[in-house]
N, C-alpha and C positions, 0 to 999 in steps of 0.2 A: 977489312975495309969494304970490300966487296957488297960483302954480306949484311951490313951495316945499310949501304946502298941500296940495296934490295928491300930488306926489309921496310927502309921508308918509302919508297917506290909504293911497295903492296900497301901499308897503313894508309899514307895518303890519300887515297882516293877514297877507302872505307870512310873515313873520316868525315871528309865533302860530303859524300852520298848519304850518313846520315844527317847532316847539317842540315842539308837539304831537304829531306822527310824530316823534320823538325819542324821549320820554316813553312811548309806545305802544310803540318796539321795548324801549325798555330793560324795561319790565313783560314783555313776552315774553321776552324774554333771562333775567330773574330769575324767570320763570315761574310770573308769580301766576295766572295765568288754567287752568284745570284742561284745557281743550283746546289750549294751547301744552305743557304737559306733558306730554299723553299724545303730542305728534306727537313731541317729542322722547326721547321713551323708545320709541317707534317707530321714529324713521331713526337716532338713532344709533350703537343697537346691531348695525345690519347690514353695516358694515366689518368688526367682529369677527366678527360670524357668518360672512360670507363666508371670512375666512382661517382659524377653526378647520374651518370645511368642506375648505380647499383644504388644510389640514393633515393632517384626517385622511384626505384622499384620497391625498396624498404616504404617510402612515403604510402606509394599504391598498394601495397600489401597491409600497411597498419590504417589506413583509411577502408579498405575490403575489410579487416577484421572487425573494425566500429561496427560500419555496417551490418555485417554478422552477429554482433552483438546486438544491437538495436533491434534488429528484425527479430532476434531469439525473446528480446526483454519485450518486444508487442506482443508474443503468443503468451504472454503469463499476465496481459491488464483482464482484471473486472469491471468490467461497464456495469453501472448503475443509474439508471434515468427515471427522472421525478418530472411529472405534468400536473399541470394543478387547469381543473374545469370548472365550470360556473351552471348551472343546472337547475329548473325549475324541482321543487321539493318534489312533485309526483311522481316523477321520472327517477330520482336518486337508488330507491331502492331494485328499482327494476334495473337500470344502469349498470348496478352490483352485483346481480345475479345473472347478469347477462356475461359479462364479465367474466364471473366461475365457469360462468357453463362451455366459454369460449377456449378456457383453461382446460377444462375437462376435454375436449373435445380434442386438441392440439398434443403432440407426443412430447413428452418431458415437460411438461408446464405443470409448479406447485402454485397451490395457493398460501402463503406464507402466514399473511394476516388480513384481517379483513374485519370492519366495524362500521354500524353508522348510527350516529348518535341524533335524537331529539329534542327535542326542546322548542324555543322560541323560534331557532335558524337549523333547519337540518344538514347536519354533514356528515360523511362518508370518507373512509381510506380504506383500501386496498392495496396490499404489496403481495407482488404476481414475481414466480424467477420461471424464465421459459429462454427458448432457444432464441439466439442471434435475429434468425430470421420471422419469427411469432410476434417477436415485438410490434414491429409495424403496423402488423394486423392489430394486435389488441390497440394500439395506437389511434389507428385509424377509426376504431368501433367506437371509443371516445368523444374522439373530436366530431362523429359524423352525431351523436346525441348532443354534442354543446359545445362551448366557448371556451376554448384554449387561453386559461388565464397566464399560465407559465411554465416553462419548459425551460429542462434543464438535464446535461450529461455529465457525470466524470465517471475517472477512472480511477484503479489500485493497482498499484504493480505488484502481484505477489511473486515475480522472478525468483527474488533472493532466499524465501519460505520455501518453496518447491524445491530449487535446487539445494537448500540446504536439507529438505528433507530425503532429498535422494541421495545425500550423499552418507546422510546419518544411516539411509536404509542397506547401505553397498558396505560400512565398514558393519553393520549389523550381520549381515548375510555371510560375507567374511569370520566374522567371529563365534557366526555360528557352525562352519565349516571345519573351522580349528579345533573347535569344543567337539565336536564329533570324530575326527580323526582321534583326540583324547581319548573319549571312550571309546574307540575302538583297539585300542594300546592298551587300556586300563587293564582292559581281560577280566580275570578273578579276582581286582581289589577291589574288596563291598566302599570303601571309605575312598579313594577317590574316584568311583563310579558314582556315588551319594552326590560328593561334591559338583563335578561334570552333570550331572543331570540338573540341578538346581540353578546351576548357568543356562542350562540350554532351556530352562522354563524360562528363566527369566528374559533371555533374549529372543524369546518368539513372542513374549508378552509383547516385549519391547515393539520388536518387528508389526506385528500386528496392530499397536499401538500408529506406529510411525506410518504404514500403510492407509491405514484410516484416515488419518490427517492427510494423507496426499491424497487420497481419490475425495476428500470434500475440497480442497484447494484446488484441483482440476477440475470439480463441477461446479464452482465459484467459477471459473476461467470460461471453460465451455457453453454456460448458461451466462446469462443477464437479467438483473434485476430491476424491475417496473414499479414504481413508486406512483398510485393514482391519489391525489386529493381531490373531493366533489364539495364541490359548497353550492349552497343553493345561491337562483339569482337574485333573492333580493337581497342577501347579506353584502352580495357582493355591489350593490350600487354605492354612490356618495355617501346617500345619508344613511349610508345602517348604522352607523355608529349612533349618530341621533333617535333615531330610530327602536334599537336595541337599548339605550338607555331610558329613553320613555319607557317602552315596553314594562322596564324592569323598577319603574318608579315605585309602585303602590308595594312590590313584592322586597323592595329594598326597605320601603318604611318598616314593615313587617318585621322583615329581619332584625332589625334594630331593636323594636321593639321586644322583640324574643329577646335578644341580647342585653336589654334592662333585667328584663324578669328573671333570667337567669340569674344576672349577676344579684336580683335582689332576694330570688329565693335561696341562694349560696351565702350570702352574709346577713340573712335574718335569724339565722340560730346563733351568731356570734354576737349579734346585735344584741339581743334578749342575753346572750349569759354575762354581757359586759354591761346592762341596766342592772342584772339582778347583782352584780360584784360590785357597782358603787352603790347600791342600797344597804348592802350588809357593811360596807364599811363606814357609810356615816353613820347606821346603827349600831356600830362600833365606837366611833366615836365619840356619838351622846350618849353613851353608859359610859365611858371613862369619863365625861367632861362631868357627868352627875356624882360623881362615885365621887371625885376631887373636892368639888363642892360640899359635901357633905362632912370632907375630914375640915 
């Protein structure tokens, strides 16, 4: 009995005391106490903070890469620029050669094409590919002889050509690496040393091939290409149009007139063999029409 006594004696109070830290969490948990409040508006806003941090460093790091990208895809445009000028006829050809000579003069600058035609209204082009910086100048040499009728820039992205051909050139280089370690395996077999060798022609062709095209798509990038048209200035006023078809009034009749004679000395042998083919058949047919008569 004693013992019995005891024992709920000791249980008892166990009991309360955790009742009581029960009671105590659950008031924390429902947070009536103003310092369980503030700890919990403290830690458990800082999982979300952490991952809107980690989000917008993902954000700044893939807007950094664009960028990177962007900046990478400008160093592979071709700029090409067309001015079109207006120029008394005297000056046109001097203007052209002045031009070359400016080319000549300047490091890396070709003369691509270059023409100037005569006639009624003289005109001239020039296509110049020179450096970045030579443009202006040749630009400037232009506009300071005449009248800047029109101007105009674009661009080409050859990004995507380039990087593809570097990437054709690396698995080349690679597989000519491997075709070589081959024959060096091969040893003394004539037949696939034969075969390894006939790879390794074909893939320095290749190589060589793939090279070529990259160093002219980075001298397209590197260089700039100048597009000049020269017309004279009286084409370029109102009435050229008027103008230029007077001009060509007398010399249109002309044409025309070639263009009868043509057509009439192309259908006068056909003319004569189709008179001489209905003469022989009505001479055909007044000998039967007599021959009838007769029976």
């Amino acid at each position: 009995m004693m013992k019995k006594i005891l024992c709920t004696l000791i249980v008892l109070p166990i009991a309360i005391l955790s009742a009581c830290s029960k009671k105590s969490e659950l008031s924390f948990d429902r947070g009536q106490t103003p310092a369980a409040a503030m700890i919990v508006q403290e830690v458990a806003p800082a999982p979300m903070q952490d991952m809107r941090r980690s989000k917008g460093n993902e954000a700044d790091s893939e807007v950094s890469a664009s960028s990177k990208d962007k900046k990478a895809s400008r160093r592979y445009l071709a700029y090409e620029h067309s001015i079109g000028i207006n120029l008394t006829e005297a000056k046109i050809t001097t203007l052209v050669e002045s031009l070359k000579h400016a080319c000549d003069v300047a490091e890396n600058c070709d003369v691509l094409d270059s023409d100037v035609n005569g006639g009624d209204f003289t005109n001239a082009h020039i296509k110049l590919r020179a450096m970045p910086g030579d443009i202006p100048k040749l630009i400037a040499i232009v506009s300071h002889e005449g009248k800047l009728s029109s101007q105009r820039t674009n661009a080409e992205d050859l990004s995507g050509r380039i990087e593809d051909t570097a990437k054709q050139i690396a698995l080349k280089e690679d597989f000519r690496s491997r075709l070589e370690a081959l024959r060096i395996k091969a040893g003394n077999d004539i037949d696939a040393l034969i075969k390894v060798n006939e790879q390794l022609v074909q893939v320095q062709s290749d190589l060589e091939s793939l090279s070529g095209q990259r160093v002219i798509l980075m001298k397209r990038v590197d260089t700039e290409i100048l597009n000049i048209s020269i017309a004279s200035a009286s084409n370029a006023s109102v009435f050229a149009p008027l103008s230029q078809a007077a001009s060509g009034f007398v010399r249109n009749i002309f044409d025309a007139l070639a263009t009868v004679v043509t057509f009439i000395a192309l259908a006068l042998p056909w003319l004569l063999f189709l008179i001489f083919g209905v003469w022989v058949f009505k001479k055909i047919r007044q000998y039967r029409k007599r021959k009838l008569e007769k029976i």
